[in-house]
N, C-alpha and C positions, 0 to 999 in steps of 0.2 A: 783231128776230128772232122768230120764230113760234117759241112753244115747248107743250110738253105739259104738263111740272108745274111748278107753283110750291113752291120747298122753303120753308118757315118753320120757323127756327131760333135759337132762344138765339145766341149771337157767341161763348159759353162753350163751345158745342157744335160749333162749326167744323170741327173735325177730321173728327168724324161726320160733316157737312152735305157736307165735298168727297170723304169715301169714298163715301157715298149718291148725290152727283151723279155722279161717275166712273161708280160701275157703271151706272146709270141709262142712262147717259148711250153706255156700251160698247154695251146694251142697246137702242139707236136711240133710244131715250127723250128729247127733248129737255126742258133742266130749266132753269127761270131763278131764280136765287137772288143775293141782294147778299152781298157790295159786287162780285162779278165782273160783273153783269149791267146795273149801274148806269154810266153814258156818265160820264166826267170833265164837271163840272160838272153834271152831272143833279140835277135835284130827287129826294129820295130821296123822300119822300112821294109824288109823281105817278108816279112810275116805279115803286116798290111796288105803289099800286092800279092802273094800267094792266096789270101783270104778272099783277095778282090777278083781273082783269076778261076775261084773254083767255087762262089756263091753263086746261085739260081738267079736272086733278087739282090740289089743295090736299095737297101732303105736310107733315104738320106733325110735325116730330121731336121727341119726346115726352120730356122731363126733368124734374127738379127744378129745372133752369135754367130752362128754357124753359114750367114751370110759374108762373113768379114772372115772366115778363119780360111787363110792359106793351106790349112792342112786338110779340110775337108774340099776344096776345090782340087788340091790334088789327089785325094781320091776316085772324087765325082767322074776327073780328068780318065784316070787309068779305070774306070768303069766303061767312062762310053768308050776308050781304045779297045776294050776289053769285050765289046757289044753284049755288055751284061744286062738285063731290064732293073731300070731305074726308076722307083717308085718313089715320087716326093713326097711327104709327111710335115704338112704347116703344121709347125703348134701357134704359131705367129702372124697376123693377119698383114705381108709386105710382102712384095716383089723383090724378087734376085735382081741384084746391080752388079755394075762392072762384068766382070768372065763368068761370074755365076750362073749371069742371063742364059 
């Protein structure tokens, strides 16, 4: 499925991540985020960056959670190698630390 944005998000943040995609999505916006967008049996890793490799926009929902998760900084990571436009989305009023910055 051809999509517009790729959502990256904490799995702590969920809630937000399927209000964000709904409207997004209301919006004609097409939005590919896991675990919805990942096939039964798909490799989450290849299906991640192939998602990360053919989005327009990198939405990356911005927490305390998703400040600390390893697995949204390797996304973030293979965005910008990827020189995809990265759009941050605070729902959380703090500054990125460490590699985040």
């Amino acid at each position: 499925m051809a999509h517009d944005v790729f959502v990256s998000y904490s799995s702590q943040d969920k809630a937000v991540a399927d209000a964000v995609v709904a409207a997004l999505e209301v919006s004609a916006l097409r939005c590919w985020f896991a675990p919805r967008d990942i096939p039964p049996g798909g490799d989450w890793a290849e299906e991640i960056a192939s998602a990360i490799k053919e989005a327009k926009v990198f939405l990356l929902i911005f927490s305390e959670n998703a400040n600390r998760s390893q697995r949204v900084l390797d996304e973030l990571n293979l965005a910008i190698s990827q020189e995809v436009v990265i759009l941050p989305f605070r729902i959380e009023n703090l500054n990125p630390i460490g590699a985040m910055e």
